[in-house]
N, C-alpha and C positions, 0 to 999 in steps of 0.2 A: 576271240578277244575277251578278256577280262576287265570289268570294273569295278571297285569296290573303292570302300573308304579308308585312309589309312589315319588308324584313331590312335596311335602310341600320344598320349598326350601323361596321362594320370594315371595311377594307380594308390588307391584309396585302401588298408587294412583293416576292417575294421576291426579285426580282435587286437590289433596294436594300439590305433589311433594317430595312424602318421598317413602323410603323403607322399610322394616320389611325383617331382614332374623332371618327366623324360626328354620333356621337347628340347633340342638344341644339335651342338656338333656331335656327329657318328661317327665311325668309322665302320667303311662298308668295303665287302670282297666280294668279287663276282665267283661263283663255283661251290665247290662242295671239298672241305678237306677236313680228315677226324683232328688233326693237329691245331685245330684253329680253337679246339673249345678250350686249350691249355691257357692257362690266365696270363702265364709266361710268355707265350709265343710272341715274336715280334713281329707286331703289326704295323710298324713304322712304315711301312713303305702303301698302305691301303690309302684307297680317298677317302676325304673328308666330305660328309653330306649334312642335311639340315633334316633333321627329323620334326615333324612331319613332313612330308613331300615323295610326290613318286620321283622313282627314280628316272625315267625320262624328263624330264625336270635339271636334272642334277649332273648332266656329262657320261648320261647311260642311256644314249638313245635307243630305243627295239632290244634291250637286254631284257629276257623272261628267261626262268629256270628259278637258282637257289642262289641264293647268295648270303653272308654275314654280315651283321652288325655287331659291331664293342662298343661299349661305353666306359668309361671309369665316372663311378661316380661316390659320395659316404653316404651311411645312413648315421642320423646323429643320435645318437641317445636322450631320452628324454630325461 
């Protein structure tokens, strides 16, 4: 068994000078498929999770392997 901390919270650039906060709705796929990185693909039908949080937590009891996350989110122009 595995523990560790799941820290998607921030991400700070500093050759930009912006932030990104990640915390909130995901969408998450249990497995491994190369068609999932297509920006296009529909994901419509994935669960909804709350990032931060393990996924036992979330309606994925004893799930271990790989799995996806998507997000949509903008980055704004300063």
């Amino acid at each position: 068994m595995y523990r560790f901390e799941i820290g998607l919270t921030k991400y700070a650039a500093e050759s930009n000078g912006f932030e990104v906060d990640l915390r909130g709705i995901w969408k998450l796929k249990s497995g491994d498929n190369r068609d999932w990185k297509d920006p296009y693909y529909d994901d419509a039908k994935w669960k909804l999770v709350n990032v931060p949080s393990p996924w036992e937590k979330q309606d994925f009891p004893g799930m271990d392997g790989i799995a996806w996350y998507r997000k949509d989110f903008k980055l704004n122009a300063r």
